[in-house]
C-alpha positions in Angstrom: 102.5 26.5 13.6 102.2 23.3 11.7 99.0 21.8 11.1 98.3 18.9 12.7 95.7 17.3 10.2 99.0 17.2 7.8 101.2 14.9 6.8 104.1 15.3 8.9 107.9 13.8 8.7 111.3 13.5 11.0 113.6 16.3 9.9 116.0 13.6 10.0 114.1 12.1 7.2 116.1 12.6 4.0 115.5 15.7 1.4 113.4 14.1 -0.9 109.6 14.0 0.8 109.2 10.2 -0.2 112.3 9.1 0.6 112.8 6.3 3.7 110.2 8.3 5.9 107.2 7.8 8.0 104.5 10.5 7.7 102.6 11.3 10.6 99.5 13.3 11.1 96.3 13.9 13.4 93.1 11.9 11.7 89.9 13.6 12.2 89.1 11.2 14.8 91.4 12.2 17.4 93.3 9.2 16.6 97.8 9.7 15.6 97.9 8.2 11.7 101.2 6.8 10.5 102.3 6.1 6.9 105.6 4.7 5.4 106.7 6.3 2.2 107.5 3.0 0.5 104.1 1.9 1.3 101.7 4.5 1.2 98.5 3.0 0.7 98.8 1.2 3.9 97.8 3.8 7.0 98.5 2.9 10.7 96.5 4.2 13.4 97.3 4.2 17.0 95.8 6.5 19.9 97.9 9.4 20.9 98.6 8.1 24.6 99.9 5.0 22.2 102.2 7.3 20.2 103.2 9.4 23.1 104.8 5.9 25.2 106.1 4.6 21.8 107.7 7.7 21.6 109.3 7.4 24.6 110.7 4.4 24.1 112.4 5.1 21.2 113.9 8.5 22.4 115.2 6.0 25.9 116.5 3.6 23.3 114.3 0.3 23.8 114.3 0.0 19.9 117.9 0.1 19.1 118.8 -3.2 19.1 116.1 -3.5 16.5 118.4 -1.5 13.8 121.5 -2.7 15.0 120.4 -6.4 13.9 120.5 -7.6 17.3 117.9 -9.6 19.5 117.0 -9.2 22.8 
């Protein structure tokens, strides 16, 4: 099992570990951390009932227009 204190990153992230990612992990504080590989020294912290509807969005596809270049 992985551990969730980790860094953690999308196996559809590319090969190279700093490479167009975002890192995710548990923080000691209960709360989800999230760090983008081009900016590392910049951490994001949400709560995991945050992460979990964020999730959900993405995987039901309210994002997409954000990386296909269009607005909504």
């Amino acid at each position: 099992m992985t551990d969730p204190t980790a860094w953690q990153k999308s196996s559809f992230s590319g090969a190279d570990a700093n490479q167009n990612c975002v890192h995710v992990r548990l923080a000691a504080s209960g709360d989800i951390e999230l760090v983008e590989s081009d900016k590392p020294e910049t951490i994001m912290a949400t709560t995991p009932a945050n992460f979990a509807a964020f999730l959900k969005g993405v995987k039901a596809g309210e994002f997409d227009h954000l990386i296909e270049g269009r607005r909504e």
